[in-house]
Every structure is written in structure tokens, then in C-alpha cells.
MILO-635770 format. One record per residue (C-alpha): residue in three letters; residue number from 0; y, x, z. Coordinates in Angstrom, 3 decimals. Each point is the difference from the previous one (the first is absolute). Example, Ala and Ser with C-alpha at 12.3 -4.5 7.8 and 13.67 -1.06 7.14 Angstrom:
<rs>
R   resn   resi          y          x          z
R    ala      0     -4.500     12.300      7.800
R    ser      1      3.440      1.370     -0.660
</rs>
This chain:
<rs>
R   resn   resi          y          x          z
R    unk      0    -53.245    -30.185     10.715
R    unk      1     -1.983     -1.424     -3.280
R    unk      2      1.131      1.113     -3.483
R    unk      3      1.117     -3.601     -0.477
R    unk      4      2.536      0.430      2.630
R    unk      5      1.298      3.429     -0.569
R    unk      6      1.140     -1.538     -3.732
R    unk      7      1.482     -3.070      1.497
R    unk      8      2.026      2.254      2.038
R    unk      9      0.604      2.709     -2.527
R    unk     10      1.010     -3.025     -2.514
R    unk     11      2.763     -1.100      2.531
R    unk     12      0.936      3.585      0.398
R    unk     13      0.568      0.101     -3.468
R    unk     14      1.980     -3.671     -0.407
R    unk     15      1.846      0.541      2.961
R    unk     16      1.603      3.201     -1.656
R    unk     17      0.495     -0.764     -3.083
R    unk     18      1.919     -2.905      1.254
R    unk     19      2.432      2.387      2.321
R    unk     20      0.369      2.046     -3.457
R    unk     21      0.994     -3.664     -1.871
R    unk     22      2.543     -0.803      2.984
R    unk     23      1.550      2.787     -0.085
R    unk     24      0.435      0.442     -3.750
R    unk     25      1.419     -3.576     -0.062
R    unk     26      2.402      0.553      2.592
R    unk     27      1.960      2.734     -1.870
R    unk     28      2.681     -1.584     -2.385
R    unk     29      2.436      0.707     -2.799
R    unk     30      3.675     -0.293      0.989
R    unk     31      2.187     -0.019     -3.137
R    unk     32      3.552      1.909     -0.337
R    unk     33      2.432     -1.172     -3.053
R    unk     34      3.489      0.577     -0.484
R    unk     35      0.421     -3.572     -1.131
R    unk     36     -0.679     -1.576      3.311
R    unk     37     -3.278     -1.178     -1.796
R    unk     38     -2.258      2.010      2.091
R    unk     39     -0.598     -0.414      4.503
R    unk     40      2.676      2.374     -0.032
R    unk     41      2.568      1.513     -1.734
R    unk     42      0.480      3.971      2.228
R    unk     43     -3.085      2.322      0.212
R    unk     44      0.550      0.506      3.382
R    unk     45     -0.074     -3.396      1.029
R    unk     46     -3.508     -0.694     -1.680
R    unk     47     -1.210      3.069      1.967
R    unk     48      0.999     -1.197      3.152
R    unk     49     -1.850     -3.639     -0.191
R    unk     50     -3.150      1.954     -1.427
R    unk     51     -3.191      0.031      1.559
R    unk     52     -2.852      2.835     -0.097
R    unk     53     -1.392      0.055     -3.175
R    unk     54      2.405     -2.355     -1.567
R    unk     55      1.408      0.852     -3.800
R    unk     56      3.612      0.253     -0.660
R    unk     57      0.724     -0.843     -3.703
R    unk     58      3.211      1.290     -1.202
R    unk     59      1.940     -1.091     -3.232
R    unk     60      1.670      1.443     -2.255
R    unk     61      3.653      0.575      0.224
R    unk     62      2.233      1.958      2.354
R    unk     63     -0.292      0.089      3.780
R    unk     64      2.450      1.585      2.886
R    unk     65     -1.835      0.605      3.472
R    unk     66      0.337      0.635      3.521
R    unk     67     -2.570      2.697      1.301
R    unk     68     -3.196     -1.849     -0.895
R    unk     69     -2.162      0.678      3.110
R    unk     70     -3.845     -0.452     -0.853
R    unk     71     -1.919     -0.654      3.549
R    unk     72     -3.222     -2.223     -1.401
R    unk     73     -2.799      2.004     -0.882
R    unk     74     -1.694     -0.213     -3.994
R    unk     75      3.211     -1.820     -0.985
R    unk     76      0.455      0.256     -3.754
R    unk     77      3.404      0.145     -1.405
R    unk     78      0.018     -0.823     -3.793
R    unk     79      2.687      0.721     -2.544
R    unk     80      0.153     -1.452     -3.809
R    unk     81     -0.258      3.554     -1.228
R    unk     82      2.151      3.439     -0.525
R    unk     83      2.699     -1.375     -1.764
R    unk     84     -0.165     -3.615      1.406
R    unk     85      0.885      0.119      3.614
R    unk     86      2.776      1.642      1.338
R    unk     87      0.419      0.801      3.536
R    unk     88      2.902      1.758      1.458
R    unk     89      1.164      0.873      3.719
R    unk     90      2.491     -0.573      1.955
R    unk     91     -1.239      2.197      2.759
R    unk     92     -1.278      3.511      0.148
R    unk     93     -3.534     -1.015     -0.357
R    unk     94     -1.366     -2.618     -2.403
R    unk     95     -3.309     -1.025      0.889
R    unk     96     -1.833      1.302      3.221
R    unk     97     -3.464      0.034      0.909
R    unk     98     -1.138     -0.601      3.609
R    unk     99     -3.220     -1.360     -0.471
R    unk    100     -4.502      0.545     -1.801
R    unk    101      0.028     -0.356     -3.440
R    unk    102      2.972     -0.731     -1.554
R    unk    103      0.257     -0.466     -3.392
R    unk    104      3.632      0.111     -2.270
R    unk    105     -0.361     -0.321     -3.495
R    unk    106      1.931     -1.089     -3.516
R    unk    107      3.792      1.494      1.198
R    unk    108      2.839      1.319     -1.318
R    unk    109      1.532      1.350      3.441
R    unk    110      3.335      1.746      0.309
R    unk    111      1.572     -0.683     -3.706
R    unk    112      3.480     -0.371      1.888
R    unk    113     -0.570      1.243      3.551
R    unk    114     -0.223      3.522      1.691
R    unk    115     -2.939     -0.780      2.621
R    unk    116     -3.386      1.099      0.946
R    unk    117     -1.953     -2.387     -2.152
R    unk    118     -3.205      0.078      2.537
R    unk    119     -0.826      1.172      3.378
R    unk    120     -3.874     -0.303      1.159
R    unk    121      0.217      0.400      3.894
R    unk    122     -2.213      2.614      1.943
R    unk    123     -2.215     -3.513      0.927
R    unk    124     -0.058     -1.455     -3.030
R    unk    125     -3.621      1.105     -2.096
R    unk    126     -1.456     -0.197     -3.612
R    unk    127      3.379     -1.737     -1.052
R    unk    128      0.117     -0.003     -4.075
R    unk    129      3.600      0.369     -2.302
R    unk    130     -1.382     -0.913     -3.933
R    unk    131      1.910     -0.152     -2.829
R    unk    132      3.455      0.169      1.045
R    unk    133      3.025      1.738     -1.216
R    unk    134      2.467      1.883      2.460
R    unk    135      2.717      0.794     -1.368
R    unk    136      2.384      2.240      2.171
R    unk    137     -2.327      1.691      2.487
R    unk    138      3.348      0.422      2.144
R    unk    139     -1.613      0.665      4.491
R    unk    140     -3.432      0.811     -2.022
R    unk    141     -1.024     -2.872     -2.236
R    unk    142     -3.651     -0.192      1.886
R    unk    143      0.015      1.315      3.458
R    unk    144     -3.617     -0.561      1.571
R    unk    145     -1.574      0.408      4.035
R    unk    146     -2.888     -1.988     -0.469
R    unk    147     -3.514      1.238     -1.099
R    unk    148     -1.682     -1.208     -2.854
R    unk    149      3.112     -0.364     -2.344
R    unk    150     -0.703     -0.555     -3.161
R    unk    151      2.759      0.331     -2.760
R    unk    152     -0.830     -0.515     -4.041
R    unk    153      0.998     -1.456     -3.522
R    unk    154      3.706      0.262      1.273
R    unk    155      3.735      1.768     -1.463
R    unk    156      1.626      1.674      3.071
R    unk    157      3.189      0.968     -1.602
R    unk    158      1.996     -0.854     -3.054
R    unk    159      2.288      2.376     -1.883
R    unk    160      3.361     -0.440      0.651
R    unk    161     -0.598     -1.398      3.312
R    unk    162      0.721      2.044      3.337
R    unk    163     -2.700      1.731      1.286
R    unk    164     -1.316      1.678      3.014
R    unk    165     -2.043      2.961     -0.117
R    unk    166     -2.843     -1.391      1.020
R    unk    167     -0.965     -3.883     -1.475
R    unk    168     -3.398     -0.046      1.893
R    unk    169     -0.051      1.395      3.520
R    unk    170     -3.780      0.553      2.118
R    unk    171      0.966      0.467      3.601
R    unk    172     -2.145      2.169      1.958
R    unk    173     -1.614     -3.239      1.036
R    unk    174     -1.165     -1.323     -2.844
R    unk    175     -2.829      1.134     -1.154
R    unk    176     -3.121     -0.661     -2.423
R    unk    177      2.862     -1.827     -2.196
R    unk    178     -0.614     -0.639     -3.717
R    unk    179      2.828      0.655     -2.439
R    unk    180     -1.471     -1.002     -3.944
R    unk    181      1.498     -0.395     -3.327
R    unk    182      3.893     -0.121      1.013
R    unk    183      2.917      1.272     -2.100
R    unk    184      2.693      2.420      2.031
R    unk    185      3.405      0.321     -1.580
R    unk    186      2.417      2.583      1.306
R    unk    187     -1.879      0.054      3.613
R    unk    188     -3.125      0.915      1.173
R    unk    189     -2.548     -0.211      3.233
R    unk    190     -0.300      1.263      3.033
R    unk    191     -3.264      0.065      1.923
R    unk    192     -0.593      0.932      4.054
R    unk    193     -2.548     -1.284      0.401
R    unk    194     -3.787      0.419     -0.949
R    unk    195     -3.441     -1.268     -1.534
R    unk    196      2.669     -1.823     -3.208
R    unk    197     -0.839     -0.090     -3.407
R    unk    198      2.777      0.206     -2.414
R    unk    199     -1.272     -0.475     -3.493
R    unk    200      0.937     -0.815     -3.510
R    unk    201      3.654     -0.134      0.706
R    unk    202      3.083      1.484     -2.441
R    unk    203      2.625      1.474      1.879
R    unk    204      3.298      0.956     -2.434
R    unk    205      3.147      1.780      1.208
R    unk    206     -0.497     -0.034      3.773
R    unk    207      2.983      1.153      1.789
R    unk    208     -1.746      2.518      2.144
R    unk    209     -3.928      0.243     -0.143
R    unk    210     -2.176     -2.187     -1.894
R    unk    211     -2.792     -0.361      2.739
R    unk    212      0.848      1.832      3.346
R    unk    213     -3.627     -0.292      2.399
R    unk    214      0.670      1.489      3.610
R    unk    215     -3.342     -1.462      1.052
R    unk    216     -3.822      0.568     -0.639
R    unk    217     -3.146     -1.099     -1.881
R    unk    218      2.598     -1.859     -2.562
R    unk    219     -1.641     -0.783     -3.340
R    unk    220      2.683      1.210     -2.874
R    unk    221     -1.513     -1.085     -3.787
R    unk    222      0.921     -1.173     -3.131
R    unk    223      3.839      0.386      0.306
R    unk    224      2.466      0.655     -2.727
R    unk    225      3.483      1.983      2.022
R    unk    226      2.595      0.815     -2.675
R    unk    227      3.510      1.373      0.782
R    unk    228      0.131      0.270      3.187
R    unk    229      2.820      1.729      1.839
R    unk    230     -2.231      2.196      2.600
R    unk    231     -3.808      0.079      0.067
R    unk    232     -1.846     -2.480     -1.979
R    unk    233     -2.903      0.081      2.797
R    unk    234      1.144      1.487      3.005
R    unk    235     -2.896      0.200      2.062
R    unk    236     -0.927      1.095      3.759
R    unk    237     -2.810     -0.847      2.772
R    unk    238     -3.655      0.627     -0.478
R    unk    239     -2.632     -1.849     -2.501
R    unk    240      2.412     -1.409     -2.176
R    unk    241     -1.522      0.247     -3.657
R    unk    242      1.772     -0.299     -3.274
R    unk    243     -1.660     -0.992     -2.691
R    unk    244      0.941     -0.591     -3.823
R    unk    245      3.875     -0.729      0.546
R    unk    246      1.957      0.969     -3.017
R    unk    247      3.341      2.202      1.051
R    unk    248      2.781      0.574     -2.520
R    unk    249      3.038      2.050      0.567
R    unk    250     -0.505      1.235      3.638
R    unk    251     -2.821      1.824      1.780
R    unk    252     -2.433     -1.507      2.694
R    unk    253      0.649      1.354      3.733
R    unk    254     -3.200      0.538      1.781
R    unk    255      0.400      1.236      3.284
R    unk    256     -3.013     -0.836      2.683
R    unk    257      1.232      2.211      2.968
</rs>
């Protein structure tokens, strides 16, 4: 073949794909939520259900009751005004929960008047995302993941006054090489089975029982601040784990690697 035709060929290569990469971006679209009947629709759930893969669901401000919100398209994003803007509240025992690749809930206020689990990520559902959202009774575990690749940060998982389970963040045995970064405890803590996680840069205040309990190995344990708790502040098992700079007030770290 001449160098003439090898860049003809390579050149269509090269149009051809970066036209599958246009399609596809175009394809994914913003459905709208409002209170107000302003938006495509006016229930969480039902935006979810007409979504596509990919697709953005854009939620207003205001105050929303929901059904179990079932999540089965993959690298849907699920978009709140803001902590403070967007209310969500269950009327089952689980708020939102995550079947499928990439899921990404952001901008919540979840559980200001509602005793629920405020996410479940399903054993098959990987690298789904919870940003910047506010839990506020952790009742069932606020967070309870299965899925690999979890990644949890800039978020309140607990407010004072508000019920609260033991445990607002739990890693099943499952779920490993999760990421938990820059997220405010209050009056709970979390519990990790799994292995390969990094939990980092987190404040942890009051925790019922431990602040971070690890049952599983290789786990990554920095740059935590664990004050008050009622057992443990780290209570820590399993082999490789390391802790590094965390900052314990008012109860002792348990290391125990047998």
C-alpha cells in the first residue's frame, strides 16, 4: 500500500470516529424536574424512568416526595440545585438505588423528613459518584455500597439532631478500591469490608460506635479528623491497611492485624 493511501485511510479512521464520539455526545439530553409543573416532569422518579444512558437529570429547587428511585441507565447524572436547595424525601425504605456504570447523584438534601437509606449502589453497579449532598438522618445506613469503584466526597452524612445509625457510610465486603474524600460525619461513622479504599480528608464527630471500623485489607486511612467517638476512633483489622496523619481526639486507635 503507498503512503498516499495509508493516510487516506488513516484520515477516515480518524473522521469516522470522531463522528461516533459527536453522535453519541448529541444523543444524551437534559430532562428538567420543577415543582411548578414548569419542567418535563414534576417527580424524580418519573424523569429517571424516561432517561436514557448518559442523559442529565436537572433538578430544581424546592421539595420533592419519591417512590424508590431505581437508577438502571448507565453514566446517568442526577443533578440537584445545591445542599440546601433540593429536598428529597422517601416514602420507601430506600431513596435512590443504583443498578447500573457510572452513576452520578449530586446537589441533594436527602432525608430532611424521612427515615430511609438515602443510597444503595448494587453489587453490579461500578464507579458510581454521590457529590455534594447532605443526608440528614442516616436511619438503614445513610450510604450502603456493593459496587466497586465507589466514590463518595464533598458531602454531610448526618445532621445533629437527626436520628442516626451507627454507621452513615457502609463498604460491603464487595466493594472495594472505593474513594471516600473530604466528607463531614455527624454522630455516625464508617464501616469498611472491603479492600484497596482510600478514605481521606474526612471529619468524623460523635460517632455512635467507632469512627472508622476496616475489617478488610490494603485500605488507605489518611488525613482524618475522629473526635468523640463512643468506642474506637479507628478500629482497625486485616492486613496492609496503613494509617497515616489522622488526627484522634478523645479515644484511642484500635490496631489489631491478627
Amino acid at each position: 500500500m503507498s503512503p498516499t493511501s495509508s493516510a487516506y485511510y488513516l484520515g477516515l479512521f480518524v473522521c469516522v470516529t470522531c463522528m461516533f464520539f459527536f453522535i453519541n455526545d448529541a444523543s444524551a439530553e437534559t430532562i428538567t424536574v420543577q415543582t411548578d409543573g414548569t419542567g418535563d416532569y414534576t417527580s424524580i422518579r418519573d424523569a429517571v424512568n424516561a432517561a436514557n444512558p448518559g442523559d442529565v437529570i436537572s433538578v430544581g429547587s424546592g421539595e420533592y416526595y419519591e417512590y424508590q428511585i431505581a437508577v438502571q441507565d448507565q453514566n446517568l447524572k442526577i443533578v440537584g440545585a445545591g445542599i440546601d436547595a433540593t429536598y428529597v424525601n422517601a416514602y420507601d425504605s430506600i431513596l435512590f438505588r443504583v443498578y447500573s456504570n457510572g452513576v452520578e447523584i449530586s446537589g441533594f438534601s436527602l432525608n430532611k423528613d424521612s427515615n430511609a437509606r438515602a443510597v444503595h449502589v448494587n453489587y453490579e453497579a461500578e464507579d458510581a459518584t454521590v457529590n455534594n449532598v447532605k443526608i440528614y438522618s442516616t436511619d438503614n445506613y445513610g450510604i450502603y455500597v456493593e459496587g466497586t469503584g465507589f466514590t463518595l466526597k464533598n458531602s454531610i452524612v448526618g445532621v445533629e439532631s437527626y436520628y442516626q445509625q451507627s454507621y452513615g457510610l457502609y463498604l460491603n465486603s464487595n466493594s472495594q478500591s472505593s474513594t471516600v474524600e473530604d466528607n463531614t460525619f455527624q454522630g455516625n461513622g464508617i464501616y469498611i469490608e472491603s479492600d484497596q479504599n482510600q478514605i481521606t480528608g474526612n471529619t468524623i464527630s460523635e460517632p455512635g460506635n467507632h469512627g472508622i471500623s476496616v475489617q478488610g485489607s490494603n485500605n488507605q486511612i489518611s488525613g482524618n479528623t475522629i473526635a468523640n467517638s463512643g468506642d474506637w476512633s479507628i478500629n482497625l483489622y486485616g492486613e496492609g491497611n496503613t494509617l497515616e496523619s489522622n488526627t484522634v481526639t478523645d479515644s484511642p486507635v484500635n490496631e489489631d492485624t491478627s
